[in-house]
DRENMI-825263 format. One record per residue (C-alpha): residue number from 1; x, y, z. Coordinates in steps of 0.25 Angstrom, whole numbers, plus 5000, padded with zeros to 4 digits. Each point is the difference from the previous one (the first is absolute). Example, Ala and Ser with C-alpha at 12.3 -4.5 7.8 and 13.67 -1.06 7.14 Angstrom:
BEGIN
1;5049;4982;5031
2;5006;5014;4998
This chain:
BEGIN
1;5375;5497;5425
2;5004;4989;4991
3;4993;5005;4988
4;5003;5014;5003
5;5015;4997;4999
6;4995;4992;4987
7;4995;5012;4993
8;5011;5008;5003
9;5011;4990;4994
10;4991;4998;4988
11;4999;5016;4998
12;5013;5002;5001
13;5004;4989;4989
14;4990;5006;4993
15;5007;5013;4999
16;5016;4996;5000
17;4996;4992;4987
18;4992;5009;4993
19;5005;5016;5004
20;5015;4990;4998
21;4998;4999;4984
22;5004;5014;4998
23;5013;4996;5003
24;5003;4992;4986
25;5000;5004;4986
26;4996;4994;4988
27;5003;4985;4995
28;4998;4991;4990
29;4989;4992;4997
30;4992;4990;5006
31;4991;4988;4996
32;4985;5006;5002
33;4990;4990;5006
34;4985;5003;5002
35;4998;4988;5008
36;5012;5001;5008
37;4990;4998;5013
38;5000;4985;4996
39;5015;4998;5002
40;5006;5012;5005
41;5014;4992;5000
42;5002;5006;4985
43;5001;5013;5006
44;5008;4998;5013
45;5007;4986;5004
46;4996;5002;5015
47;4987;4995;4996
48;5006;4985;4998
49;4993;4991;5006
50;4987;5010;5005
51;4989;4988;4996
52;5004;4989;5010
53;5004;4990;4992
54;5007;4998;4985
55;4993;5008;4990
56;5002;5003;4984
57;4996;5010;4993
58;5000;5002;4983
59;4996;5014;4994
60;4998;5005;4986
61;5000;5014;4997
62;4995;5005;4985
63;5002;5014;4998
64;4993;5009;4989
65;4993;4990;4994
66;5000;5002;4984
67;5015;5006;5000
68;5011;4993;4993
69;5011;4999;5009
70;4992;5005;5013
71;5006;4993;5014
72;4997;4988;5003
73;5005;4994;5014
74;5000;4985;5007
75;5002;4998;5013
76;5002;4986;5009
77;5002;5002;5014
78;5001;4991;5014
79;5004;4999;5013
80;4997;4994;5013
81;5002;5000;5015
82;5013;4991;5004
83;5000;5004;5016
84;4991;5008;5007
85;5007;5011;4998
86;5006;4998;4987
87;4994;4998;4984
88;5007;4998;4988
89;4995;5004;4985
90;5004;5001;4986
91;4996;5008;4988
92;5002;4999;4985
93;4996;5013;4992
94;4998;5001;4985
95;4997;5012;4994
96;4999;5004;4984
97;4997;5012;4994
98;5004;5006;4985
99;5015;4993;4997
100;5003;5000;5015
101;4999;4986;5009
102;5004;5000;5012
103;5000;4987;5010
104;5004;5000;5014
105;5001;4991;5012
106;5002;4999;5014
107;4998;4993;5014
108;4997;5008;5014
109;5002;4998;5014
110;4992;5005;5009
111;4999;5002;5016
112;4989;5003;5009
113;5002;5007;5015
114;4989;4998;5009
115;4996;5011;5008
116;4990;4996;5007
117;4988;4991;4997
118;4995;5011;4992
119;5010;5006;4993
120;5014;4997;4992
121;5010;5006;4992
122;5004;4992;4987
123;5013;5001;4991
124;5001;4993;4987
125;5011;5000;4990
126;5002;4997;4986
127;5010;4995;4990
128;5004;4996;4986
129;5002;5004;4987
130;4993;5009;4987
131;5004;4996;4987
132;4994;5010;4987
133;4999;4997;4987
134;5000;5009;4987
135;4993;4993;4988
136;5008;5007;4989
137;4995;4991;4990
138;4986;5006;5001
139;5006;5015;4996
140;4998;5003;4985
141;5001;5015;5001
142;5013;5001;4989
143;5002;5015;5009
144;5002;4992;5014
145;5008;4987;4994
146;5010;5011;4995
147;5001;5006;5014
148;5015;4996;5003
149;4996;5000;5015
150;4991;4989;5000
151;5011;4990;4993
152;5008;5003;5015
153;4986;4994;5007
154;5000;4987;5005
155;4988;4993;4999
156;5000;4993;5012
157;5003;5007;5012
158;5000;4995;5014
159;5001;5007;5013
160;4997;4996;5016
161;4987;5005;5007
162;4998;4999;5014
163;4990;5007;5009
164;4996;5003;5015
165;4985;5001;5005
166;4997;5003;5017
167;4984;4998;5002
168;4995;5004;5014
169;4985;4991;5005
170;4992;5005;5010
171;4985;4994;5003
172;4997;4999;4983
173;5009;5011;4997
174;5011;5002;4992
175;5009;5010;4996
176;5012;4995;4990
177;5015;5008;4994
178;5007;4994;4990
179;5012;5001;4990
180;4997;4992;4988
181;5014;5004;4995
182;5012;5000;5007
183;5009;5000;4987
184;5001;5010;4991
185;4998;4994;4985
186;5001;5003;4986
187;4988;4995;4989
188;5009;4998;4990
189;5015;5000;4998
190;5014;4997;4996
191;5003;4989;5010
192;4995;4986;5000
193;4999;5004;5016
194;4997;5012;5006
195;5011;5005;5013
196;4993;4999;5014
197;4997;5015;5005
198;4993;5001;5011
199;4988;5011;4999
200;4989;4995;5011
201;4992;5014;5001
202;4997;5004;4984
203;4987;4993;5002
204;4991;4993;5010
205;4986;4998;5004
206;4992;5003;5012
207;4986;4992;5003
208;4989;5000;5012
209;4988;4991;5002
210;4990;4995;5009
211;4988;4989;5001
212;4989;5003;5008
213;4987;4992;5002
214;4987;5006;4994
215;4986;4998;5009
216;4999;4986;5004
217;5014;4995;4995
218;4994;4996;4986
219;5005;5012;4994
220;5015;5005;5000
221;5007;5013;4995
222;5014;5002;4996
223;5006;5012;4995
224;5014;5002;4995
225;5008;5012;4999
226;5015;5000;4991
227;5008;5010;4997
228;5012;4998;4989
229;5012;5006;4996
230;5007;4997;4987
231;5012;5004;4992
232;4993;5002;4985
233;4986;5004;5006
234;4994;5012;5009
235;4997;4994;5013
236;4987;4993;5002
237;4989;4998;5011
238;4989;4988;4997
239;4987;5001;5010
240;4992;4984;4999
241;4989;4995;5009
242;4996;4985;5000
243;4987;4993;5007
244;5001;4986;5001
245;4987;4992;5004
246;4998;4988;5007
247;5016;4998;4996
248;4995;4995;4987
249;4999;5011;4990
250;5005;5013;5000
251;4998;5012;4993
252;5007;5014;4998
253;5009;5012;4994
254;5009;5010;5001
255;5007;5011;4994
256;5013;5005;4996
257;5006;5015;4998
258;5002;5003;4986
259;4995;4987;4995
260;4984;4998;5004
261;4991;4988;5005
262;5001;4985;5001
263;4987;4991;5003
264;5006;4989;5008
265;4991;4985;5002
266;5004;4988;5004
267;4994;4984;5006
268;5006;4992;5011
269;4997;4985;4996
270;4999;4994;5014
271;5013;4998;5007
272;5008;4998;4986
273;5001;5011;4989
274;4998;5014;4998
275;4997;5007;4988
276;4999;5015;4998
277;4999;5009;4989
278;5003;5014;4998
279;4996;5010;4989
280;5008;5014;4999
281;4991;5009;4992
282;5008;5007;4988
283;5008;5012;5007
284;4993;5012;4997
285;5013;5010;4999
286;5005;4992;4988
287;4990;5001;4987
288;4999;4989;4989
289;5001;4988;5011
290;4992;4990;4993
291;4996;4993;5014
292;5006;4998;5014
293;5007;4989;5006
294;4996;4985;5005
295;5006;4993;5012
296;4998;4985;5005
297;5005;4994;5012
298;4998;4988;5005
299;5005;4994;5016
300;5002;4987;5002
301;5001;4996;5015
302;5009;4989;5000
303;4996;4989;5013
304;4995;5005;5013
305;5006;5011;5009
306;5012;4996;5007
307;4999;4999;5016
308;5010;5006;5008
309;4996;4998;5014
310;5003;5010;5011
311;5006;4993;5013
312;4991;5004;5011
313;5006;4998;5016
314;4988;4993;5006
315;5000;4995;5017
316;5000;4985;4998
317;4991;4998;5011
318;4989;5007;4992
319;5002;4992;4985
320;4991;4990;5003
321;4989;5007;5008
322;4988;5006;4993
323;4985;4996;4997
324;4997;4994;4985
325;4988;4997;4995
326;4994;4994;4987
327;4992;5005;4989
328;4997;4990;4986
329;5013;4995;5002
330;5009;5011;5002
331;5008;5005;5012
332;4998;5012;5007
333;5006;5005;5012
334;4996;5013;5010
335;5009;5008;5009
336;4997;4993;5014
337;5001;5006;5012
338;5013;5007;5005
339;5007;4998;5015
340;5011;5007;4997
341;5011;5007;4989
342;5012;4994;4995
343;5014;5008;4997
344;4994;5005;4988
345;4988;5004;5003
346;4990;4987;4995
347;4991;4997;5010
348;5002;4984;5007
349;4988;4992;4994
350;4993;4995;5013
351;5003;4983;5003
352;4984;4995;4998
353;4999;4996;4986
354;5005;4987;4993
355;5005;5000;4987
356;5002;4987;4995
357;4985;4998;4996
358;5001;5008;4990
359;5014;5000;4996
360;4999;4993;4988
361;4986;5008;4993
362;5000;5001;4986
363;4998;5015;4993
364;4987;4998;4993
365;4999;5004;4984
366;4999;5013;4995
367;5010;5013;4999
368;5008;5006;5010
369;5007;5012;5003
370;5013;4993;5004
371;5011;5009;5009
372;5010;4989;5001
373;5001;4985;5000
374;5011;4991;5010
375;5002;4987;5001
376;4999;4997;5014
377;4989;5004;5010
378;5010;5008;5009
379;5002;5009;4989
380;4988;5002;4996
381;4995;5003;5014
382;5013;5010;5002
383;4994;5008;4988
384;4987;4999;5001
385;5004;5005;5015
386;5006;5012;4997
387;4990;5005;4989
388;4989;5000;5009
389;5006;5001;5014
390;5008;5011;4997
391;4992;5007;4987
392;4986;4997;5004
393;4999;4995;4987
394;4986;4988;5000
395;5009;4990;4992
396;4998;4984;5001
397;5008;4988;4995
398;4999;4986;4995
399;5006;4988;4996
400;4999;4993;4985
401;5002;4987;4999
402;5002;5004;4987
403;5015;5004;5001
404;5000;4996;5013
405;5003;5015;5003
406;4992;5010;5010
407;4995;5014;4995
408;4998;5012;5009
409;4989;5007;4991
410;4991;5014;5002
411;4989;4995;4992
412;4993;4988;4994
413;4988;4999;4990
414;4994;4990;4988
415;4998;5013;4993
416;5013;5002;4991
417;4996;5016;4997
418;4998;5004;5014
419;5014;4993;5005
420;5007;5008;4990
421;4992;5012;5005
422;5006;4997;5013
423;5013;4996;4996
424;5001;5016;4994
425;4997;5006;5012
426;5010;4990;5008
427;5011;5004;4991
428;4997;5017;5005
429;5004;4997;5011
430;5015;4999;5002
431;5003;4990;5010
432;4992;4989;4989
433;5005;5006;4987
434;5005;4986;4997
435;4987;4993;5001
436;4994;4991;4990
437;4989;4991;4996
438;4998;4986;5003
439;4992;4990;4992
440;4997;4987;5010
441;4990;4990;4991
């Protein structure tokens, strides 16, 4: 029934957001991406925060390659969980092209409400400020240095930018609106600072996903769908696919109306750095384009996921009643035997089973697929409780002397390859989409 019910919600989203881009008109336009599916925070704020843990992100973009003045944009972004249900980022934005620079920044909240364990609604918002600059130095046309106009041009001009992002997450499953301009703007023009007015609708931008597992989970697919609107351009649909294997290298294109085909490659090193590259094959609809257009971008994760840890209500008669055993070292436990159910519906571990022999054990070397680490034994009990009382889930949890810490975990290998292999199809599943990987030595 659940799943049912799902569908339907996921349906209908589908078609409020997409029949609903009728209802705008044309807006100005937008920074272009190719590899946006690596950090779609540049495209919608409520994506702040989506990875976990603190993140960076630095992009270069070269369009054109071979032609003086042909845009070139830079691009640093970050941002970060600060609560379970809120992350902050920032942005800075350089962009060159001809005489025109243009050089923004800004800093986003974002909010995340919980549906259910499968599902939430994010909001992000964005603010700061735009500044442009003319390089009238580098015109030598005698016929535009005599245009009386350009001497009421300023050559700096600054403006405020602000804007909104809503992203619906189901199972994998995304499907994101936003307005990437909430002020109205000017280029150029005679004031050092252009007046504040409100125009939220000239343009925004509407984009779907969803990751699914290929096969054995080795192999995962992730196809994107966008759809843009801008003020100086026709409005614009980009199609991209990416299969990612193992988590370690991933491999793709797309397409986008009126503009043609990117190749798109990239590298995860281990647990650190991403690297990906993307090559935008000269647009056919424009002759003498000497070649196309080159992207970098790297992502630096920056420390380890940030643990937020659900409180879970527990019948205290049952915390310290289950049946461990030991394995090289490490600590497992099974669900025992149930007498009875407690007000929530987790089953009351039967009384025959003493813990205190193996209280103490030591998780053995190797790679874990950790769901979330405490500092007591009661918590970790409560949670690990909870995940596989109440889900069925066939999790386990020990203690590290090395951080003197406990670690409910799914999985635990010496082979680094496969854990990552499991860690992928961990992160599908909703209710562990903030899992990560532990190195124990």
């Amino acid at each position: 029934m659940q799943d049912t019910v799902d569908k339907i919600v996921k349906i209908g989203l589908i078609l409020i957001f997409w029949v609903g881009t009728i209802c705008f008109a044309n807006a100005q336009q937008t920074p272009i991406y190719s590899q946006f599916f690596l950090n779609p925070y540049v495209y919608n704020p409520a994506f702040a925060g989506q990875d976990g843990r603190s993140v960076a992100f630095l992009s270069y973009r070269k369009q054109w390659i071979g032609i003086d003045g042909a845009p070139e944009t830079s691009t640093l972004s970050f941002h970060t969980p600060a609560k379970r249900n809120i992350a902050l980022g920032g942005m800075i934005y350089y962009d060159k092209r001809s005489l025109l620079k243009s050089t923004s920044v800004s800093i986003s909240f974002t909010y995340k409400a919980l549906l259910n364990e499968h599902q939430y609604i994010s909001f992000g918002l964005s603010g700061g400020v735009s500044m442009n600059n003319i390089q009238l130095d580098n015109i030598n046309d005698p016929a535009i240095l005599s245009d009386p106009a350009l001497f009421d041009l300023v050559d700096n001009n600054l403006s405020p930018n602000a804007s909104f992002g809503i992203n619906y997450h189901i199972k994998g499953f995304n499907l994101g609106f936003s307005l990437p301009s909430l002020f109205k703007r000017e280029v150029v023009g005679i004031e050092q600072f252009t007046t504040v007015e409100l125009d939220p609708v000239k343009n925004y931008t509407i984009m779907s996903s969803y990751k699914f597992p290929l096969g054995n989970g080795s192999l995962s697919l992730e196809p994107y769908l966008l759809y843009r609107v801008t003020e100086t351009l026709p409005n614009q649909w980009e199609a991209l696919a990416v299969l990612h294997l193992r988590d370690l290298i991933w491999i793709g294109g797309s397409y986008r109306q009126q503009y043609g085909a990117t190749a798109l490659l990239g590298i995860n090193i281990k647990d650190m750095l991403s690297v990906g590259y993307a090559y935008e094959f000269a647009n056919t609809l424009v002759d003498d384009l000497p070649d196309g257009t080159h992207e970098v971008q790297l992502k630096i994760n920056l420390g380890k996921p940030k643990e937020f840890t659900k409180r879970v209500k527990v019948d205290p008669t049952g915390n310290r009643d289950a049946r461990f055993y030991s394995d090289g070292g490490m600590l497992f436990m099974e669900a025992p035997p149930a007498e009875e159910g407690n007000s929530d519906g987790i089953p009351i571990p039967a009384e025959d089973y003493d813990l205190d022999t193996y209280y103490h054990d030591e998780m053995a070397p190797g790679h874990y697929v950790v769901l979330n680490k405490h500092d007591s034994f009661e918590s970790a009990y409560q949670y690990w409780a909870d995940i596989v009382k109440r889900y069925g889930h066939k999790a386990s949890f020990g203690y590290s002397s090395r951080d003197d810490s406990y670690y409910v975990f799914l999985y635990n290998s010496e082979d680094y390859l496969q854990t990552e292999i499991e860690l992928e199809k961990t992160r599908l599943l909703e209710l562990f989409d903030d899992a990560y990987s532990l190195e124990i030595d």
